[in-house]
Every structure is written in structure tokens, then in C-alpha cells.
N, C-alpha and C positions, 0 to 999 in steps of 0.2 A: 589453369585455375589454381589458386591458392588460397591459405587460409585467410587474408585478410580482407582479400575478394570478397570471400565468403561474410566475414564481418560485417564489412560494408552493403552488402546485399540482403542482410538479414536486417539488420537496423531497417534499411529501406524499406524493405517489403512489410514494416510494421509501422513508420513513420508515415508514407507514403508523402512524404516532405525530403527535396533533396535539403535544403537547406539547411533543417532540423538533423537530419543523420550527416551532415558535414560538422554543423556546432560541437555534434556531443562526440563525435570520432575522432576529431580534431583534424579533420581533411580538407582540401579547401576545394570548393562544389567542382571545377575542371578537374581535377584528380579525383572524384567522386564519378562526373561523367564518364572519366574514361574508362573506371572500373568496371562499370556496367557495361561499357560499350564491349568490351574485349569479353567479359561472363556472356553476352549475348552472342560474339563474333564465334562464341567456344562452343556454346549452346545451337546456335544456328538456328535463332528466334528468338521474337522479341521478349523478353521477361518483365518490364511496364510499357503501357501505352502513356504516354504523357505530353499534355500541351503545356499551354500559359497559365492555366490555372488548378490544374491536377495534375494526380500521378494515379495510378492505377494497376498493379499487378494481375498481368493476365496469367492463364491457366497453366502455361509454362513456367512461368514464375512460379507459383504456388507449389508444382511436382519439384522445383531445384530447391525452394523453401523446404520442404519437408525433408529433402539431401542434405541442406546446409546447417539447419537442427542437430541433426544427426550428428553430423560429421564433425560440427564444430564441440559436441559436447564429448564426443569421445576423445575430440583432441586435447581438448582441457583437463580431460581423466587422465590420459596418456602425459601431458605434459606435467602433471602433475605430480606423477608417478615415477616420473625419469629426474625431476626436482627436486625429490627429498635426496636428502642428506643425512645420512645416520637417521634415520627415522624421523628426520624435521620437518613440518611441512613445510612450503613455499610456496608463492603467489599469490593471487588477487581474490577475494571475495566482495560482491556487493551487495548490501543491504537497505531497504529500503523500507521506512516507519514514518508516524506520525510526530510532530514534534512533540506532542506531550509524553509516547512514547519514549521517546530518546532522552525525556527525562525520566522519568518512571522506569521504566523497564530496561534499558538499553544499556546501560550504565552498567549494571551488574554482569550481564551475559556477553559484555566486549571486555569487558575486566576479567571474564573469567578465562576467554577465547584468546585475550594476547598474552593472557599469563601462561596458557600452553603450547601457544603456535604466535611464538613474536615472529614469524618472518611472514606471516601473513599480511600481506596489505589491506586493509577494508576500506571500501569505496561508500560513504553513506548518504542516502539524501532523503529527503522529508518533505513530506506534502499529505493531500488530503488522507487520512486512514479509506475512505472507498476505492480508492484507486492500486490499492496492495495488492487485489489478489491480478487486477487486471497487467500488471505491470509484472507479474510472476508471471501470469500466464504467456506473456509478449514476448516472453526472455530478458526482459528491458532491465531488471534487477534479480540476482539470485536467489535470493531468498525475502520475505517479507514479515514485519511485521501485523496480523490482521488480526479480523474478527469472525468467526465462525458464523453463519449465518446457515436456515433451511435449503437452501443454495449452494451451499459451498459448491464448486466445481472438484468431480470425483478425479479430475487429472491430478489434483494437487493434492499431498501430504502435509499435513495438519498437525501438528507437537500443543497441545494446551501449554500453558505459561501462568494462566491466571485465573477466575472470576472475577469480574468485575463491575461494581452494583451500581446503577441508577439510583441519584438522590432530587428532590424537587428541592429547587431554590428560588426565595423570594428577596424580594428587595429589602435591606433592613429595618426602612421605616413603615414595611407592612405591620410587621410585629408577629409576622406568621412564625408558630417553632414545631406543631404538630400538623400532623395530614387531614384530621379531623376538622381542624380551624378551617380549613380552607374553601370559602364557597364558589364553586365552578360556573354558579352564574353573574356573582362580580369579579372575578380577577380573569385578565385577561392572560393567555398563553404565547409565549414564542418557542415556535414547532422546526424541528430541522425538516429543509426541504427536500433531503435523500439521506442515502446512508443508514447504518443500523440502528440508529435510534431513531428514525423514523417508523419502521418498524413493529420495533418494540414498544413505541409513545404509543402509536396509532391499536396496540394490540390491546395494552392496557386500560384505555379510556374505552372500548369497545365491548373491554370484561366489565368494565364499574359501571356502563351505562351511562357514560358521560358525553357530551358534548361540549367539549373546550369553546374559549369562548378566543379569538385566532387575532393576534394582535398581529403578528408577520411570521413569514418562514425566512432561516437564514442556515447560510452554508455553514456547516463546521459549529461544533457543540463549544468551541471557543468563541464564537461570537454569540452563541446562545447565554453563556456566562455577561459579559459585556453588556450586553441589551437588557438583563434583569437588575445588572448593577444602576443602571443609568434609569430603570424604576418604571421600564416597559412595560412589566408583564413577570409572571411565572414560568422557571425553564424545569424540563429535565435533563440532565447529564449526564455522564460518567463519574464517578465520585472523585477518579484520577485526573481528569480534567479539571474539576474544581480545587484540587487538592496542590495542581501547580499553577493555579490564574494569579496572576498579580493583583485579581479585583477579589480577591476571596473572602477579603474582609468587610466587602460589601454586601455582602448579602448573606440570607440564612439557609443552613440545608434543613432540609426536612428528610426523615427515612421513610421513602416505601418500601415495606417490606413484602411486599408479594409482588414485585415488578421483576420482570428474567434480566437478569443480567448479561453484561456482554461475556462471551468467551474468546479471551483472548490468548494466542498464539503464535508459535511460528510456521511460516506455510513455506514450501517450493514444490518445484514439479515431481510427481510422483517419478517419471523418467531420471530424473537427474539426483534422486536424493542420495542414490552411491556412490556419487561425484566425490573426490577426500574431501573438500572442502566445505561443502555441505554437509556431508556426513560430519566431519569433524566440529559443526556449530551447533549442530542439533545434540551431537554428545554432552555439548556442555549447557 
């Protein structure tokens, strides 16, 4: 058994895709197979059931999972630790945000992380802001860019970064500019259909006594921008999302001001936050 074994089996055991944990390890699926076969020939049981069109982690898998956690995070602390140089750090960190994020916020706290630790390599990728904490949680990325929600999972460590406020935008040939103007029974709404400002949307009209009048739901508060330009309906945002839209000039914001805003931050696993490497992103 070795560390890479381990790698590869820990990817798996979360993908439950061989194919997916060959792409992203860069192994190619028979060197993937055999991995597993030899972790099982060591183990002396099967650690997935798998046919044609699943994969499936049986309960052996699951007790060498919680081994391989382990094991693999210590060895990154340790290797970490035999890496420095003169007090430099050294090695890989991944991070993982939304792309308005990565303009907004990310810019500054990578700016400030390679001006301390240039031998750091940072791995970054971007996709929905919902899927942050689940992708900490995985191990899948070290640390994330998220949004604090009544939910947070107490596994993960939480650093605030920001507030950040909800504005309602309308199309510019509404001519809406205050909250007041706006009558809830002729303008129609485009409503996120998960995520934290589904929420927060849903919390809000529930305090006013409203009843939105539901033009569509759409993924991601970036196409909610989109669709009000293009003169759908009325959205709510994040003020940062409108703040880097390409279409921002299409439409108007309006302030609410009694609406919660998001709380945004940086999150990883409670386990792992004394990791150098972690610890050393959250210092700065």
C-alpha cells in the first residue's frame, strides 16, 4: 500500500466514476484498475462492487476511506514540513470559487498568499458557488470559497471575508429606480432555483407578504442578471455579481435594504485547518 494507491482510491471512493478519477489524476483507467485491484488483493476484500454501469463502495471501502483521510492528510502535513526551506513554504494548495469570485475577491487574498509563500503552487477552478462546501467536504478541493448558510456543516471552519448585499434589478426600460415603484402584481420575477439566494429570496417575500408573480427559475445568479437584461422579469442578486456582469449596464439596481445578505468566506475542514498550507491561506 502506498500513498498514491491511496490517492487513487480516495478520489474513487468519492467519484464513484472510474473514468472521472482517471481524467482528473491523470492515470489512464488500466493503471487505475490495477490500483484498486492490488488495495483489495492487500486488503483481502472487495472495496467497490462494480458493473457496466455503476460503481459502488462497499462497507470495506468506507473503514480504508476513513484510513486513507487520515493518512493522506497527515502525509501532506508531514511532507510539508520536511519541504520547507529556511522557513519557506513549499507545495500545492487548491482552491476552489465561483467565478465572480475569482474576480471579486480572489485577486486580492492570491496576491497577498504568493507574495508570502511564492513557492506555493495553487491549483484553482471555478464552478457553481453551491457546490463549495460539498467539494471541501469531498476533499475534492482544499479549501473553498462559500457562503455561510443556517446549515453550514460544523465539520468545516468558516473565516468571514465579506457581507455581501442583495440588490433587485429591473430592465432599463422599466424605469424602475426605487422599491416602492415596484408593483408585485404586474412585474414578473426570475427566481434562482437552488442555492443561497433561493433562500434568502424565498425568506424575504414571505416577510413582505408577497407573492412574486414567477416568470422562470434559473441556475446561477448570473443568468438571473441576463434574463432581466433581455427584459424577462425582475431579479435578485448579489450586488457583486452585478457589479462584474458584462450586461450591468442594462439594467437598474434598486436597494433593499432589509434583505440578509450573503456571508461570505473562506471555509475547509475543521480536521485539516492546521495543515501549513491552510493555515498559511487563512493567515492572510
Amino acid at each position: 500500500m502506498d500513498i498514491r494507491s491511496l490517492e487513487l482510491f480516495q478520489h474513487l471512493a468519492t467519484s464513484l466514476h472510474f473514468a472521472k478519477t482517471s481524467d482528473a489524476l491523470f492515470v489512464s483507467p488500466s493503471t487505475l484498475s490495477r490500483a484498486i485491484q492490488r488495495l483489495e488483493d492487500e486488503c483481502g476484500t472487495a472495496l467497490f462492487v462494480r458493473d457496466n454501469r455503476s460503481v459502488k463502495i462497499t462497507a470495506a471501502g468506507l473503514k480504508l476511506l476513513n484510513f486513507s483521510q487520515q493518512t493522506l492528510s497527515e502525509w501532506k502535513k508531514v511532507k510539508w514540513e520536511l519541504q520547507q526551506d529556511h522557513q519557506l513554504l513549499q507545495g500545492e494548495l487548491s482552491l476552489f470559487c465561483s467565478v465572480t469570485a475569482s474576480y471579486s475577491h480572489l485577486p486580492k487574498l492570491v496576491n497577498n498568499f504568493r507574495h508570502k509563500y511564492p513557492r506555493v503552487e495553487i491549483h484553482l477552478s471555478t464552478g457553481d458557488p453551491a457546490l463549495s462546501v460539498a467539494k471541501v467536504m469531498q476533499q475534492e478541493t482544499d479549501a473553498a470559497i462559500a457562503i455561510y448558510t443556517p446549515d453550514f456543516p460544523v465539520e468545516l471552519h468558516f473565516l468571514p471575508l465579506e457581507d455581501v448585499p442583495l440588490v433587485l434589478i429591473a430592465p432599463k426600460d422599466t424605469l424602475l429606480q426605487h422599491l416602492h415603484q415596484v408593483d408585485w402584481r404586474k412585474h414578473s420575477m426570475i427566481l434562482p432555483e437552488s442555492g443561497p439566494t433561493k433562500r434568502i429570496v424565498h425568506h424575504w417575500f414571505a416577510e413582505k407578504g408577497i407573492r412574486p408573480r414567477v416568470y422562470a427559475t434559473v441556475g446561477g445568479n448570473e443568468a438571473i442578471v441576463s434574463m432581466v437584461a433581455l427584459g424577462c422579469g425582475l431579479g435578485i442578486v448579489p450586488q457583486v455579481v452585478l457589479d462584474n456582469s458584462v450586461v450591468a449596464n442594462k439594467v437598474n439596481r434598486i436597494e433593499i435594504p432589509d434583505i440578509e445578505p450573503y456571508k461570505l468566506g473562506l471555509c475547509c475542514l475543521q480536521k485539516r485547518a492546521a495543515e501549513p498550507a491552510i493555515q498559511a491561506l487563512f493567515s492572510c
